[in-house]
N, C-alpha and C positions, 0 to 999 in steps of 0.2 A: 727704456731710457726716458727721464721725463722728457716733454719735448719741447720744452725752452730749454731744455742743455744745448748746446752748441759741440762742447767738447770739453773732455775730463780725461784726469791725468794722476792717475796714482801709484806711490811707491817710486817714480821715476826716476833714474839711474841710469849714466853715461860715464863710460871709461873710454880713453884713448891710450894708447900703447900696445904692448905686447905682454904677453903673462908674464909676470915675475916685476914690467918694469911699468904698470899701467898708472894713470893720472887721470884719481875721479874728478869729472867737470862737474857731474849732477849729482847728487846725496841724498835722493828719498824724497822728490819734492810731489806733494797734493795741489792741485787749479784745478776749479771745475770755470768756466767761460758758461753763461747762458745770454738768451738771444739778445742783440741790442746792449750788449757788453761792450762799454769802450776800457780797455787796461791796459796802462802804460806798463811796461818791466826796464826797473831802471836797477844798478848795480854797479861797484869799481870796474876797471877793466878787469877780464879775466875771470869773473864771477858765474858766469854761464848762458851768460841772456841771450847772445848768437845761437848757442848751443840748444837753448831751448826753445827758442823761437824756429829751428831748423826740424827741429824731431816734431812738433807740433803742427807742421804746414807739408810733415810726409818728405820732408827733404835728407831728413838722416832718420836712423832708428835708434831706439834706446837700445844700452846694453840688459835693460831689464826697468818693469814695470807694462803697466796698462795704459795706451791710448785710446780713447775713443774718439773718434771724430764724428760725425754724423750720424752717430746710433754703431760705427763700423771700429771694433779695432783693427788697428792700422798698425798694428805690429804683426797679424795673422792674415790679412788680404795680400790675395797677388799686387804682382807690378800693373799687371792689367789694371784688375780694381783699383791701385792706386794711381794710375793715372788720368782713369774715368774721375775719382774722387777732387784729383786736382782740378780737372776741366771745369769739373760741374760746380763745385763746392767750393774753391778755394782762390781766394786773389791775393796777390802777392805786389808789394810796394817798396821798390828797393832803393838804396842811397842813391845809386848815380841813373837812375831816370831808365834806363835800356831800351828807349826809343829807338827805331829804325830810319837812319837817317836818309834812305832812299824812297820814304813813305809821307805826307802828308799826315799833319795830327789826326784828321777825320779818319785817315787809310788805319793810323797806328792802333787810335783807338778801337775801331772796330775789327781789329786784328782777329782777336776770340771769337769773334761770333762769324765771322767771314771764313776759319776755320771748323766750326760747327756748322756750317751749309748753311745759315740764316741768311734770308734774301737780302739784295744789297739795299731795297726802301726801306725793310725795317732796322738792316745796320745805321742805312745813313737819318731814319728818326731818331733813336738808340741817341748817336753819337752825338748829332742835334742836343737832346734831352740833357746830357751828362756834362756838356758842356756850356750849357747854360746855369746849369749849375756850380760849375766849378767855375765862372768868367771867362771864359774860354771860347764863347761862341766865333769872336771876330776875328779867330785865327785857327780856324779848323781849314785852312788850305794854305799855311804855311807848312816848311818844312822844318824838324827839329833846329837847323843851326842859325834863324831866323826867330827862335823866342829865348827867351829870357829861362836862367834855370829854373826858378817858380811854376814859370809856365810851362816849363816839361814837366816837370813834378807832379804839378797840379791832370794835365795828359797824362799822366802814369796813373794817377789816382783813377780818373776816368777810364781806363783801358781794365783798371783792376775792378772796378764795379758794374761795365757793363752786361758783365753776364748773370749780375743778381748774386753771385757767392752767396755760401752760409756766413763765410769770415772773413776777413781782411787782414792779412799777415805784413805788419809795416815792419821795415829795417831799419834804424833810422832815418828818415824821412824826411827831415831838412837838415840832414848833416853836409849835403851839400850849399844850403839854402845861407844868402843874408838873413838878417832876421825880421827884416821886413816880409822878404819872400814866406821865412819861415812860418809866420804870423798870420801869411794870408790862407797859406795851403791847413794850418791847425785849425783857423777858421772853418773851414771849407770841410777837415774830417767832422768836427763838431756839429755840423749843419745835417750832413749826413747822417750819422750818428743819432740826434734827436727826434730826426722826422722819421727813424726806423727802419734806413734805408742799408744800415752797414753794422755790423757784430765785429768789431778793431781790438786783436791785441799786436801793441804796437813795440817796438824796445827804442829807447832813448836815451841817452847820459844826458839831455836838458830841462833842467828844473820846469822851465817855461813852456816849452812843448806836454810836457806829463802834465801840466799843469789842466791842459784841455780836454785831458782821460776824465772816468767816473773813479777810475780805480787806481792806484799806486801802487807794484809790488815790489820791493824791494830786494834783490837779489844778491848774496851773500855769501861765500865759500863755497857754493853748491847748493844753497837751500835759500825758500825763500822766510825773510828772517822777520819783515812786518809789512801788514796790508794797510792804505790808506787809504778811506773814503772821502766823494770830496764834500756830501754835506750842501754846503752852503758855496758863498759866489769864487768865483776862480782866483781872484788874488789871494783870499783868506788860504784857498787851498793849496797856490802858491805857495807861500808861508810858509806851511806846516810841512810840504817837501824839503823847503830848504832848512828847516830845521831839526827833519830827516836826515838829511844829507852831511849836514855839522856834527850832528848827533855820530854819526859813521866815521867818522874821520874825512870824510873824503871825495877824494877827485872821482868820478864818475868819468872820465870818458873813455 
């Protein structure tokens, strides 16, 4: 595997139901992700983005086709292996924050590596580091119901990169967010992202949030139907999503 791939994905095919009464969600779709890959997946409801975003972070399996994640398909490894896969490999950024609200931001963030035996000075530099990056520094001894959603969000982000991931698997990501909040935290993956610190594919129905991806997939009865690179500055790339999106007929969310 070359080893800027991150992860690749071909022929990929998901059925739900029962035989005779099955509903394909996925239809044959090809992504290869290499390293320092930001890709939004955006698509109507219903399209499959959930669904692919799930078989690709090892959380559901395909009914058929190849995953590879880290050089490993991941339709052939144990539960074992896939759970090492997940610990080592794989961070996960979901809509509603899943902070622990019995824990300080410092405690939540350093959750992962507190679970991997890592000594508590270099969790609490770790957690220091992450949150200084994401603005976060001056409220690593609050408790979740003391910050703002942005700011758990943005703590989510940090608890999912502390352990160095291959990749970053976002859900939508300020779906619970204003759009100020929203703004701040697409900020913050974008920073990330450039300096070579995180490999994001992310799903989104917001024009404005994909807007801060390098890549736009468009997801479509099951397949993915057109790729968008962004080229040049982010509103121009704005633009041409939304005129993606008119081109579709449609609602995205």
């Amino acid at each position: 595997m070359n080893e800027n791939k991150i992860a690749e994905i071909r022929n990929l095919v998901k059925n739900y139901g029962v035989k005779g009464f099955q509903s394909r969600v996925l239809k044959g779709i090809d992504l290869t992700i290499f390293r320092n890959d930001f890709i939004a997946v955006m698509g109507p409801s219903g399209s499959g983005k959930t669904t692919l975003l799930n078989i690709l972070s090892t959380l559901d399996k395909p009914t058929q086709g190849t995953v590879i994640l880290d050089g490993q398909d991941i339709t052939r490894i144990s539960n074992r292996e896939l759970s090492k896969l997940r610990r080592d490999k794989i961070g996960f950024i979901f809509q509603d924050y899943n902070l622990l609200d019995t824990m300080t931001l410092q405690d939540n963030i350093v959750l992962p590596l507190s679970l991997n035996g890592v000594s508590p000075g270099v969790c609490i530099q770790k957690a220091r580091e992450m949150a200084e990056l994401f603005g976060l520094g001056e409220h690593l001894g609050k408790y979740p119901y003391q910050l703002s959603g942005g700011q758990k969000q943005r703590g989510a982000a940090c608890r999912a990169l502390i352990t160095d991931p291959e990749i970053i698997f976002a859900d939508e990501p300020t779906g619970a967010l204003d759009s100020k909040a929203g703004r701040e935290l697409m900020e913050c993956f974008r920073k990330v992202n450039e300096s070579g610190r995180a490999t994001i594919l992310m799903v989104t129905h917001d024009p404005f949030c994909a807007s801060y991806a390098r890549d736009v997939c468009l997801l479509r009865d099951g397949l993915i139907t057109c790729r968008l690179s962004r080229g040049g500055d982010r509103k121009e790339f704005y633009d041409r999503i939304m005129d993606m999106q008119a081109s579709m007929g449609g609602d995205f969310s």
